[in-house]
BATORLO-271106 format. One record per residue: residue number from 1; x, y, z of N, C-alpha, C in turn. Coordinates in Angstrom, 2 decimals, decimal comma, padded with zeros to 5 digits. Atoms other than C-alpha are relative to their C-alpha. Layout:
NUM/X/Y/Z/X/Y/Z/X/Y/Z;
...
END
This chain:
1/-000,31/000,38/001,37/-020,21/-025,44/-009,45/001,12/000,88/-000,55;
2/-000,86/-000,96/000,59/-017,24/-024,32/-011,42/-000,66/000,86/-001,45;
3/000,60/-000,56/001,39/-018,39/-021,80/-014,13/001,35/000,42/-000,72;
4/-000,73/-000,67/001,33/-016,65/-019,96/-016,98/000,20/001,67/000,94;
5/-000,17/-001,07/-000,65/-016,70/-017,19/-014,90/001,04/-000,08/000,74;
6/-000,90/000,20/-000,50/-014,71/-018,44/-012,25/001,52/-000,40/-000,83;
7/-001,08/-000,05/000,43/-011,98/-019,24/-014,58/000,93/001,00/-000,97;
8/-000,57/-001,20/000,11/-011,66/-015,96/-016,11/000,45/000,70/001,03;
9/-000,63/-000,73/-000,74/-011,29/-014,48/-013,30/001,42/-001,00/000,26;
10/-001,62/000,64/-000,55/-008,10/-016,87/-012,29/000,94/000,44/-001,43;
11/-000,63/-000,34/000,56/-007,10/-015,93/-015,54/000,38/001,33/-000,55;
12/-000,38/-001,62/-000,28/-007,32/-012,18/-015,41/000,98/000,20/000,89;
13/-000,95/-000,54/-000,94/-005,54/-012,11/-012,21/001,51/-000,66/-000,09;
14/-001,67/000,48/000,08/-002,41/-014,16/-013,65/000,58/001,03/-000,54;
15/-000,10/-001,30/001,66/-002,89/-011,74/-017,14/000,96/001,62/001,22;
16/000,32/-000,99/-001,12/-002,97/-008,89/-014,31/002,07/-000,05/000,73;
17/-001,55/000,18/-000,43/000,50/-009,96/-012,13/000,73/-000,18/-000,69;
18/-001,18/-000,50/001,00/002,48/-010,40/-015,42/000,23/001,48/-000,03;
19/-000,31/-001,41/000,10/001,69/-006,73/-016,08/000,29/000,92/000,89;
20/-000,72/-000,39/-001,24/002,32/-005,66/-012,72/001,50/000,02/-000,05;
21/-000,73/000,02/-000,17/005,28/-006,98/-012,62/001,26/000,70/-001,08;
22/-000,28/-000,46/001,80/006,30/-006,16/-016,53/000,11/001,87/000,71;
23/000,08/-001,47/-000,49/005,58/-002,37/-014,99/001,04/000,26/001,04;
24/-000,17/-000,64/-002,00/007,00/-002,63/-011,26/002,01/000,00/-001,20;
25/-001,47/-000,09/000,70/010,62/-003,58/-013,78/000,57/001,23/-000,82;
26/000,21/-001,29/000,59/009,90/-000,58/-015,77/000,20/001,32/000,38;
27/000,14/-001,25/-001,42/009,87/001,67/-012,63/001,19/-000,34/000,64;
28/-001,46/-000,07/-000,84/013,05/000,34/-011,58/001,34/000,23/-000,93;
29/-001,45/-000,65/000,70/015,08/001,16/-014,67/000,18/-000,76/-001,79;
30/-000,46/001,23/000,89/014,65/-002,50/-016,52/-000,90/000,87/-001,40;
31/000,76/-000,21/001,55/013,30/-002,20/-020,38/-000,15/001,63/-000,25;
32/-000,04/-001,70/000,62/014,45/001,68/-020,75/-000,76/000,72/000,74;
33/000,68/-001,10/-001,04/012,35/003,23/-018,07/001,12/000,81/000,80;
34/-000,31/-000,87/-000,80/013,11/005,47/-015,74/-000,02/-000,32/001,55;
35/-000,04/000,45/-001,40/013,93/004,56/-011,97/-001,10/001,09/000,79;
36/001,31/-001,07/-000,22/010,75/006,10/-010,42/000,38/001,42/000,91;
37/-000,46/-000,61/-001,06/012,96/008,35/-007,79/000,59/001,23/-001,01;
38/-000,32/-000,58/000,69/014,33/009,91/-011,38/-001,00/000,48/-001,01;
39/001,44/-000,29/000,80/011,05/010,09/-013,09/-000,86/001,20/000,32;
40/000,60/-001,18/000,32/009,16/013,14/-013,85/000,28/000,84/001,13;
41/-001,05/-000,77/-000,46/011,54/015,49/-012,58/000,43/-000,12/001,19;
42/-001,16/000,26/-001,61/012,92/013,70/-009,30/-001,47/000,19/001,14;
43/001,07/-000,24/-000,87/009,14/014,50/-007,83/-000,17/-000,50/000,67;
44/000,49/001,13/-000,66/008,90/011,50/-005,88/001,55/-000,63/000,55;
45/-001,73/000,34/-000,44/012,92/011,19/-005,10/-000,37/000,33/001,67;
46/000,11/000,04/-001,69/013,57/010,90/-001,21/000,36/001,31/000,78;
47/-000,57/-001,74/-000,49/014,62/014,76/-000,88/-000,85/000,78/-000,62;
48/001,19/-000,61/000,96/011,47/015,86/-002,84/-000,61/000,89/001,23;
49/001,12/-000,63/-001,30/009,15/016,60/000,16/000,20/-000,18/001,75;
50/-000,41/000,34/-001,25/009,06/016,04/003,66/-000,49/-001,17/000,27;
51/000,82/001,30/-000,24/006,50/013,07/003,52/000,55/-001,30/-001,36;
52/-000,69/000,76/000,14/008,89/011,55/001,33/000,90/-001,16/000,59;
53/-000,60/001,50/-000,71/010,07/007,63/002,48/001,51/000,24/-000,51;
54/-001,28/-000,16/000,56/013,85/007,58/002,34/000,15/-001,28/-001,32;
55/000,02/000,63/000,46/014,86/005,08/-000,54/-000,14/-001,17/000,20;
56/-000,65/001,36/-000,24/015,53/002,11/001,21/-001,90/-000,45/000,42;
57/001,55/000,14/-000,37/011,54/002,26/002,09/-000,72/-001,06/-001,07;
58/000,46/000,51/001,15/010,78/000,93/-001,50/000,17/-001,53/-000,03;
59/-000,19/001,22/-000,39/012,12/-002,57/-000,74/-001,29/-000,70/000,25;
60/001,16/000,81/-000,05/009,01/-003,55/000,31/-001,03/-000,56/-001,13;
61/000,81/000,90/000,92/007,42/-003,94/-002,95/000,61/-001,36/-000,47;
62/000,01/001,28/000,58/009,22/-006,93/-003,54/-000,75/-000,84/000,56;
63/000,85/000,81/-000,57/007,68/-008,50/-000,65/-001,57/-000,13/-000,84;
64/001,83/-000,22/000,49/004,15/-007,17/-002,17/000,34/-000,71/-001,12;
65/-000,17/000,81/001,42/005,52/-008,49/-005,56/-000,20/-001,30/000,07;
66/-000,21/001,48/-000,11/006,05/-012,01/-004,25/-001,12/-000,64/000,95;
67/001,13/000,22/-000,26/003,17/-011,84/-002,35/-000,93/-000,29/-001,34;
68/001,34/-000,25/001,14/001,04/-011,19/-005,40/-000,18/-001,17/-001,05;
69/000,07/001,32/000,83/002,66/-014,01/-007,41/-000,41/-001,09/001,00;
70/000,36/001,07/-000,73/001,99/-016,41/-004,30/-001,77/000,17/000,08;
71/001,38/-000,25/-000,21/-001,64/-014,78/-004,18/-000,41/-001,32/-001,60;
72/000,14/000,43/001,42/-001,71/-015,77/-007,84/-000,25/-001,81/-000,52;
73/-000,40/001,46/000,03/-000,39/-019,46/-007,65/-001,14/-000,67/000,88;
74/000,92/000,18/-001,06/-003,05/-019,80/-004,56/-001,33/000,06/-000,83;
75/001,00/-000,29/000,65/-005,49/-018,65/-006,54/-000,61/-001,08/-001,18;
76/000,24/001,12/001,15/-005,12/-021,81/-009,07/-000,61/-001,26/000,58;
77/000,39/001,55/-000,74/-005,80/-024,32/-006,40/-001,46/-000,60/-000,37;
78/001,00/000,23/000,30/-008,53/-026,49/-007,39/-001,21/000,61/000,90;
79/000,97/000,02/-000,66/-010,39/-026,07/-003,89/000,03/002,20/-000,43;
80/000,18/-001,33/000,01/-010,00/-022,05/-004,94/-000,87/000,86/-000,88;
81/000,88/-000,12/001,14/-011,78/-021,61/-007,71/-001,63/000,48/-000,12;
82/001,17/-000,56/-000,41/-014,86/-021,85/-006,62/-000,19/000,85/001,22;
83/-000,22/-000,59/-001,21/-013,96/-020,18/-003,21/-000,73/001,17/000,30;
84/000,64/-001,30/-000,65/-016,24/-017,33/-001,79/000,79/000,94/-000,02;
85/-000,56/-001,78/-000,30/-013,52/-015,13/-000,92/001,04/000,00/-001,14;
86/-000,53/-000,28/001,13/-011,56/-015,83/-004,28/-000,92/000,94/-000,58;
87/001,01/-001,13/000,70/-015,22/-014,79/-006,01/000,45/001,65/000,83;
88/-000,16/-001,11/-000,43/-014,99/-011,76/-003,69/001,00/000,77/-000,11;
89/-001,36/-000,65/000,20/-011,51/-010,68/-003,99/000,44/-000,26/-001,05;
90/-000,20/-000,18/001,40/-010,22/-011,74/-007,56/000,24/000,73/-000,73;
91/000,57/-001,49/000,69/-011,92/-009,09/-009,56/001,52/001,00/000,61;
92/-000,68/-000,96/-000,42/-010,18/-006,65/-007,05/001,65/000,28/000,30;
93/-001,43/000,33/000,17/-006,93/-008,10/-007,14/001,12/000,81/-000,94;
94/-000,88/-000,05/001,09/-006,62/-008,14/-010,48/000,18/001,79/-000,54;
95/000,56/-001,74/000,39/-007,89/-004,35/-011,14/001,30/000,97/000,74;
96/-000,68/-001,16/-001,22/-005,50/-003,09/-007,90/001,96/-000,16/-000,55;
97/-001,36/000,16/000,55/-002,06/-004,89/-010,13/-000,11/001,22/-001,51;
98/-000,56/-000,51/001,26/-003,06/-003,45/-013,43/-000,07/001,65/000,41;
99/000,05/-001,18/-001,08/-003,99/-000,06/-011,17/001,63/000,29/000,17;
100/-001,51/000,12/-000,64/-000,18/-000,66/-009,92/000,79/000,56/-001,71;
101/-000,27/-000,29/001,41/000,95/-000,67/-013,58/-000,26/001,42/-000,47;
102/000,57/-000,97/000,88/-000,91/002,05/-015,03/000,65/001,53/001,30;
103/-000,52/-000,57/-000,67/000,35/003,84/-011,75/001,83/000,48/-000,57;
104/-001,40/-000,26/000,28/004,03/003,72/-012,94/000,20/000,18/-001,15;
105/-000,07/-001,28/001,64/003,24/004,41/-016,54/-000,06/001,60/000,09;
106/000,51/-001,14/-000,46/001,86/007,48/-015,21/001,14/001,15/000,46;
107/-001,16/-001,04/-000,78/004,92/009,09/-013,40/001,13/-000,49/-001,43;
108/-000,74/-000,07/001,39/007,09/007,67/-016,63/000,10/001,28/-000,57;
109/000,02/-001,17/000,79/005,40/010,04/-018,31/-000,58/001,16/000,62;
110/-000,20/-001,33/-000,32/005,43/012,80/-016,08/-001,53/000,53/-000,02;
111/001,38/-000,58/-000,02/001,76/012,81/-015,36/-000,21/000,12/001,66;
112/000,70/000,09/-001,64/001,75/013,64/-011,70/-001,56/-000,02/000,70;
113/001,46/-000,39/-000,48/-001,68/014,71/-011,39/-000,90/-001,35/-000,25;
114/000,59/001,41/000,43/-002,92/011,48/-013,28/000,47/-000,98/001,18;
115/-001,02/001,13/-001,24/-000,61/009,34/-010,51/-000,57/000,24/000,75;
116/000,35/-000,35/-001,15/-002,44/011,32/-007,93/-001,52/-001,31/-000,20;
117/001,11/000,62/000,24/-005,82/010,16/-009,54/-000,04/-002,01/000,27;
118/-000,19/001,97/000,36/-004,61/006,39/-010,40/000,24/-000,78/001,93;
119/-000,12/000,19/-001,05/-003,15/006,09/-006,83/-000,98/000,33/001,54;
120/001,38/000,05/-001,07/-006,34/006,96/-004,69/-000,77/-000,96/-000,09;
121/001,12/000,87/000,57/-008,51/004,78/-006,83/000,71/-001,35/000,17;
122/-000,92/001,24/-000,73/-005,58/002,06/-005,81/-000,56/-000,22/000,87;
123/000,67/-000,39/-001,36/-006,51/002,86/-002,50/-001,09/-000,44/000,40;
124/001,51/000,30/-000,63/-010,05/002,50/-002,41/000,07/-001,56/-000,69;
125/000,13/001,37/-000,08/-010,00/-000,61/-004,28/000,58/-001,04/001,01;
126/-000,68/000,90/-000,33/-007,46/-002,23/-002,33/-000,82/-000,03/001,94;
127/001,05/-000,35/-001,08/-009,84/-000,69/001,05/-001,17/-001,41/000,16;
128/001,25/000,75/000,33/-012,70/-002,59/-000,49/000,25/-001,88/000,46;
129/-000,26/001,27/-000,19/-010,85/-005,51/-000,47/000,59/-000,42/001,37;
130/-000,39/000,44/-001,54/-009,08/-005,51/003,05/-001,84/-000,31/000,80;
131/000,83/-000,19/-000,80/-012,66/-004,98/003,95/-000,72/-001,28/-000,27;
132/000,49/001,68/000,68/-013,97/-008,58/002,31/000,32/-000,43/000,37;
133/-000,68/001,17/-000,52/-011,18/-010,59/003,46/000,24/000,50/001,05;
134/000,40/-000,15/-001,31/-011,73/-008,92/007,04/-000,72/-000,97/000,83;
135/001,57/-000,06/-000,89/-014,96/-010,20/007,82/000,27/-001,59/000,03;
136/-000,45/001,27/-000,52/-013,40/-013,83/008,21/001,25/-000,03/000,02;
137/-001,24/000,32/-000,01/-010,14/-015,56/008,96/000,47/-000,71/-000,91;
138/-000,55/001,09/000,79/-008,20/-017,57/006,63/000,07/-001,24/000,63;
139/000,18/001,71/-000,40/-008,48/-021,74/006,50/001,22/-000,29/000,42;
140/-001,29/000,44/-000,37/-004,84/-022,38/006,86/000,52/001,17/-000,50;
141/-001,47/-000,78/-000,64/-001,47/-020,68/007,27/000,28/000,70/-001,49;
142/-000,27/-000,82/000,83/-000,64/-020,33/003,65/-000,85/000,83/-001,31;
143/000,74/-001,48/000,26/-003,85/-018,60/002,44/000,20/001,10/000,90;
144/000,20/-001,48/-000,69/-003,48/-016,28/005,63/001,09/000,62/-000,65;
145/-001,16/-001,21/000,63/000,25/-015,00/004,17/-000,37/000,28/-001,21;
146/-000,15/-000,20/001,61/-000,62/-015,75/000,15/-000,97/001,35/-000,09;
147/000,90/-001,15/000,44/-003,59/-013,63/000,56/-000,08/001,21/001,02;
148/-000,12/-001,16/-000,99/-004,18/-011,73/004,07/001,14/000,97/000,24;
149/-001,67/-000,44/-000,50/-000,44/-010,90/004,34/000,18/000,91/-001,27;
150/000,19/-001,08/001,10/-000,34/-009,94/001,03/-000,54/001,04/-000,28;
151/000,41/-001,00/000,13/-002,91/-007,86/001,02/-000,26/001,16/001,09;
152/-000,46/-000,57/-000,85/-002,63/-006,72/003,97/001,46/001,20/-000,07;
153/-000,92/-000,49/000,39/000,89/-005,42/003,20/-000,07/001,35/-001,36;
154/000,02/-000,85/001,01/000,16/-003,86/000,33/-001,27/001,60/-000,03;
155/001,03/-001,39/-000,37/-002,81/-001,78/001,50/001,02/000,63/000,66;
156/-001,22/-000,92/-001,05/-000,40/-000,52/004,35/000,85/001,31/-000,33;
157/-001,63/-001,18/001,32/002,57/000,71/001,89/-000,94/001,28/-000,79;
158/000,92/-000,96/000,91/-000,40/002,53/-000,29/-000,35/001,17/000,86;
159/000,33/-001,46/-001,20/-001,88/004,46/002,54/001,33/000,89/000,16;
160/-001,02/-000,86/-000,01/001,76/005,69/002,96/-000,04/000,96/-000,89;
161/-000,05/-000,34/001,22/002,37/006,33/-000,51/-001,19/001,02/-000,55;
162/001,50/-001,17/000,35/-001,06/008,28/-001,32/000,41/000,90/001,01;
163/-000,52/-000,88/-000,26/000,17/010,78/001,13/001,24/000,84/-000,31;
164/-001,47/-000,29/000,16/003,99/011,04/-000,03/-000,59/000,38/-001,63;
165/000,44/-000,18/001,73/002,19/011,00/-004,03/-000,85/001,28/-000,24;
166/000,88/-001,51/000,41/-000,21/014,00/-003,60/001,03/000,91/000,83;
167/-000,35/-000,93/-000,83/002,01/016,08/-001,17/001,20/000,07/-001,32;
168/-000,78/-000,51/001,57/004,63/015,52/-004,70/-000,08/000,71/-000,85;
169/000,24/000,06/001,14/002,43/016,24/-006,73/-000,44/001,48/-000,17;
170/000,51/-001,69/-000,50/001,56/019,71/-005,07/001,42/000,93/-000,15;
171/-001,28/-000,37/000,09/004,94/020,70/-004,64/-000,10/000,25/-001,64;
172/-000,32/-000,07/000,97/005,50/020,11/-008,04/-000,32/001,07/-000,71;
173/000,97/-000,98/000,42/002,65/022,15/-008,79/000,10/001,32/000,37;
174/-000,56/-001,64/-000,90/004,33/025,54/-006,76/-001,16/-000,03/001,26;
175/000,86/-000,01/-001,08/001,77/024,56/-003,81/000,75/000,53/001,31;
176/-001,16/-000,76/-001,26/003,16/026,94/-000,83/-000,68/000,00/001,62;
177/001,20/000,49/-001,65/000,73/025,65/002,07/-000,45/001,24/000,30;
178/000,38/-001,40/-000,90/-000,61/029,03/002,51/001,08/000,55/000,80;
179/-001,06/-000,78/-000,39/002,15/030,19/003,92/000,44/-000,55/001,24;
180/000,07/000,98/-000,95/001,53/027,42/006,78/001,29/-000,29/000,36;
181/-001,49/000,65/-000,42/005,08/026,04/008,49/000,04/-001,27/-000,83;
182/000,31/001,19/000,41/005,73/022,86/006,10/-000,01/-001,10/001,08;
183/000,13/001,13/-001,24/006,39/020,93/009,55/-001,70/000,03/000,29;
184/001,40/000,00/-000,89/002,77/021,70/011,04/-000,57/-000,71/-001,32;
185/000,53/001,28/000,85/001,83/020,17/007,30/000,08/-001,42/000,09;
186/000,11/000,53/-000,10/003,42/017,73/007,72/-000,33/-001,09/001,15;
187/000,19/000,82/-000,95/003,11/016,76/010,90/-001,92/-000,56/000,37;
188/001,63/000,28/-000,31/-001,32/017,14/010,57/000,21/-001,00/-000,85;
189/-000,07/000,97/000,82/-000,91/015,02/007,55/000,44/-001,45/000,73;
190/-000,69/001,00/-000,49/000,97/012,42/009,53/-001,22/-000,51/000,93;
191/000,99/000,93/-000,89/-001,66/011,84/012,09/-001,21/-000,15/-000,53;
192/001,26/000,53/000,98/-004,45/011,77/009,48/000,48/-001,35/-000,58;
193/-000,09/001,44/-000,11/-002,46/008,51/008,53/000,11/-000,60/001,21;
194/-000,42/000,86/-001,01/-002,05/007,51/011,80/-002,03/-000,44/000,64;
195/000,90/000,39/-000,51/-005,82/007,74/012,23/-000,81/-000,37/-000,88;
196/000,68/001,21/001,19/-006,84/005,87/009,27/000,50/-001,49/000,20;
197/-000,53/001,29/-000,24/-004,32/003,51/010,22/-000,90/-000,62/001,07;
198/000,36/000,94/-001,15/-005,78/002,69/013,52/-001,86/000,08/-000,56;
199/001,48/000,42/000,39/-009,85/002,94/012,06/000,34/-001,01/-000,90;
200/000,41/001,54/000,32/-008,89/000,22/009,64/000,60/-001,25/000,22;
201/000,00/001,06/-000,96/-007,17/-001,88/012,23/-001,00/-000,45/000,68;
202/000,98/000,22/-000,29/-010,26/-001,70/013,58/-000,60/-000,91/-000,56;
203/000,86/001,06/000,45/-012,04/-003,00/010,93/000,57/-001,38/-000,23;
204/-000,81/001,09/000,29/-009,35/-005,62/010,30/000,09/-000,66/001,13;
205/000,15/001,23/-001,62/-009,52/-007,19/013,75/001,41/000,46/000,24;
206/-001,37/000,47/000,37/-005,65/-006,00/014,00/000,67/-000,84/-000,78;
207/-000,71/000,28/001,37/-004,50/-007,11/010,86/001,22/000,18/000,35;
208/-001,26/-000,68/-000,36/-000,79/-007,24/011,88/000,44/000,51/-001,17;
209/-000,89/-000,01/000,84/000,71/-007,21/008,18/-000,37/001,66/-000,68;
210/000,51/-001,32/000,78/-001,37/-004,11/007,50/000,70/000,90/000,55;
211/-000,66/-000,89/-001,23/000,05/-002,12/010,87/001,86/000,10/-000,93;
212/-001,34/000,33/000,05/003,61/-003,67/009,73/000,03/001,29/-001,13;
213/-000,12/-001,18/001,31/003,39/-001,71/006,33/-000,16/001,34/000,65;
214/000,45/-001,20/-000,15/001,60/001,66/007,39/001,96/000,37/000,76;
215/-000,92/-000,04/-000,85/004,43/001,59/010,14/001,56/000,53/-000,63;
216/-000,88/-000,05/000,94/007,37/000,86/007,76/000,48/000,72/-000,83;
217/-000,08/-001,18/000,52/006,50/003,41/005,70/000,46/001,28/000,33;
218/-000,55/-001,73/-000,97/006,57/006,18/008,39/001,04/000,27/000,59;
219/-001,97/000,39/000,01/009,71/005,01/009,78/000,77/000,44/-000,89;
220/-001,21/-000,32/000,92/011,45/005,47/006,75/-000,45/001,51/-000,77;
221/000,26/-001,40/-000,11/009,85/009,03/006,38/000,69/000,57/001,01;
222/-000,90/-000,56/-000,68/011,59/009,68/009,69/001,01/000,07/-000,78;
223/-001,96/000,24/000,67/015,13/008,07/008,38/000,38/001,15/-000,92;
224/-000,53/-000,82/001,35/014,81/010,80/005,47/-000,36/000,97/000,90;
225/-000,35/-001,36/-000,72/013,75/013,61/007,93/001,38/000,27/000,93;
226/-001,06/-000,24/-000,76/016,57/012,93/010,03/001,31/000,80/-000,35;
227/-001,60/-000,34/000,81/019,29/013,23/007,76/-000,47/000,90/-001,59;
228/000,06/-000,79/000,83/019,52/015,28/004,50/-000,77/001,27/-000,58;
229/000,83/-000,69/-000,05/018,08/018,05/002,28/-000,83/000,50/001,24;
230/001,79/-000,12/-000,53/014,80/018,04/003,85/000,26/-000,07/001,67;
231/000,09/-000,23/-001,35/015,83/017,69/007,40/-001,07/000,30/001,36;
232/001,41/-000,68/-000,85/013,11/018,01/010,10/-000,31/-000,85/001,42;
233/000,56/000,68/-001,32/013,26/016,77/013,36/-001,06/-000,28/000,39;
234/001,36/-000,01/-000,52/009,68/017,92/013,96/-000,62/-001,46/-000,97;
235/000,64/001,16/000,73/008,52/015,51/010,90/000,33/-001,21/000,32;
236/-001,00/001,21/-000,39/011,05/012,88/011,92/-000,90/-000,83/001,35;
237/000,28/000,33/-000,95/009,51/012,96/015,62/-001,95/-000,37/-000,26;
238/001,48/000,19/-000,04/005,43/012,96/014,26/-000,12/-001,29/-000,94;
239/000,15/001,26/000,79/006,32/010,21/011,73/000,10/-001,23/000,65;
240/-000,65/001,35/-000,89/007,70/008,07/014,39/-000,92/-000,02/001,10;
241/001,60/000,51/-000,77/004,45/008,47/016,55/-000,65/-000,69/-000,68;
242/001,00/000,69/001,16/002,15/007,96/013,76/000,36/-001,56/-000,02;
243/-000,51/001,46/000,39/004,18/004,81/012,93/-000,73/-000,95/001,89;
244/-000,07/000,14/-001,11/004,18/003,69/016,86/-001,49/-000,09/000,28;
245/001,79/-000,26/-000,45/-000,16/004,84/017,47/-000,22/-001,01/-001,15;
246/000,48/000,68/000,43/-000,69/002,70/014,87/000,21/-001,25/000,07;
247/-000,39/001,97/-000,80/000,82/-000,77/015,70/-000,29/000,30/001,06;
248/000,54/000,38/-000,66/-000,07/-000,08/019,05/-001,39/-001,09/-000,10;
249/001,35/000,32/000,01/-003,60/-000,06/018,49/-000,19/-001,00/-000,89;
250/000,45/001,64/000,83/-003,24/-003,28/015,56/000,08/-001,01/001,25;
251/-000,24/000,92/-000,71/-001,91/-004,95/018,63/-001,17/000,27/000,96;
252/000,89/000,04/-000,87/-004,21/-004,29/021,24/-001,35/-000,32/-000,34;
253/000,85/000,83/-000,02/-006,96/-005,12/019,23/-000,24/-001,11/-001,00;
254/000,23/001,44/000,15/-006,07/-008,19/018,17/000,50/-000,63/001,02;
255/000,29/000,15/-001,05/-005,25/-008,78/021,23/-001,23/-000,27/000,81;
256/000,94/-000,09/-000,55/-008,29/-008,53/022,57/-001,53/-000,71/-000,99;
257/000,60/000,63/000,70/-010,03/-009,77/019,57/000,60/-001,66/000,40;
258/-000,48/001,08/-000,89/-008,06/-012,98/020,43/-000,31/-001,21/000,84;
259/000,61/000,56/-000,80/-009,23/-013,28/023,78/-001,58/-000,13/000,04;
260/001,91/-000,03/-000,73/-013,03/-012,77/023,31/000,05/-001,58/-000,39;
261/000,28/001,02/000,23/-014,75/-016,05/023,88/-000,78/-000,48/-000,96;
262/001,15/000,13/000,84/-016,16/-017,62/021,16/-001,22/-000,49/000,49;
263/001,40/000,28/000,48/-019,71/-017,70/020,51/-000,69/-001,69/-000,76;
264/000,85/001,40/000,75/-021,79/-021,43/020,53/-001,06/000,50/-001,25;
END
């Protein structure tokens, strides 16, 4: 049955991707903001840290952007409405855009520590939700991109980002690693994403679009160790494993997920 329920939620999560997007413009310069790379004092610029993505890394939220409005538009379909994994995901959709939002208000105003907070709790929601739309496949082709791809993608980039956002936000803070080499930081840090990446390929059956992101991310953490400031071969060479151990292992087990035979 369609309730009143179900159609708030389709209409939270439109409410939801306006303000996303109203924000993600905000963070790039549009309506008097601040380009987020210049925002609260350059903390998050591509010469900030070492687990800093070079600029050109950021590109990807458009994809996530245009994902989110195709999630959105998907989300109106009559047969969606009542849909199981709409009910299930929805809610978390809409919570993980205005999350996104309230994320880039946050570094506006020069609240790093708040950004740290806002951007974990991204995280786990958006977790929660890879972990829902896991536990089956999509009906056709363009729920698997509107929604799996999408969200898929966008978990990916986050996991990056929640490492590059607290390792800012420390810095910022005069954090001196104990006196630690910043390479050996960053390079443990690096394979703590590389082994989150591959536990929730796991749970994702190889999720490729999730691997693609995580990947993407670390890549373009090399590109910025390579060259400038920050320089670091060592980070350059553990970012570009990390990236590498983790699409392996999306591929191999969906691969292998794949081939198992189904079950009468």
């Amino acid at each position: 049955m369609r309730t009143r329920t179900d159609l708030l939620r389709q209409i939270t999560v439109t409410v939801s991707v306006v303000v996303c997007i109203v924000g993600s413009m905000i963070g790039v310069g549009v309506f008097g903001g601040t380009p987020i790379a210049e925002a609260a004092g350059g903390a998050l610029s591509a010469s900030a840290t070492r687990l800093a993505p070079a600029g050109a890394a950021f590109s990807i939220w458009t994809v996530v952007y245009a994902g989110l409005v195709a999630f959105t538009i998907w989300q109106w379909r009559p047969s969606q409405r009542t849909s199981p994994r709409q009910r299930a995901l929805g809610w978390l959709v809409a919570a993980s855009m205005l999350l996104n939002a309230a994320w880039i208000l946050s570094i506006q105003a020069g609240l790093l520590n708040l950004s740290v907070g806002i951007i974990v709790l991204l995280l786990v929601v958006l977790a929660v939700a890879f972990r829902r739309y896991t536990r089956d496949t999509a009906s056709t082709w363009p729920e698997a991109v509107a929604v799996d791809g999408t969200l898929g993608l966008y978990l990916g980039w986050v996991c990056v980002a929640v490492c590059a956002n607290i390792t800012a936000a420390l810095t910022a803070a005069g954090f001196d690693g104990f006196g630690i080499n910043p390479d050996a930081w960053a390079t443990a840090v690096l394979f703590i994403v590389a082994a989150v990446g591959v536990r929730l390929a796991k749970v994702g059956r190889g999720r490729l679009a999730f691997a693609a992101a995580v990947a993407w991310g670390l890549a373009w953490i090399a590109v910025g160790r390579f060259a400038g400031p920050l320089e670091s071969t060592t980070t350059a060479a553990a970012a570009l494993t990390a990236a590498a151990v983790v699409v392996i292992a999306a591929v191999v087990i969906r691969v292998r997920t794949l081939s198992r035979p189904a079950h009468p």
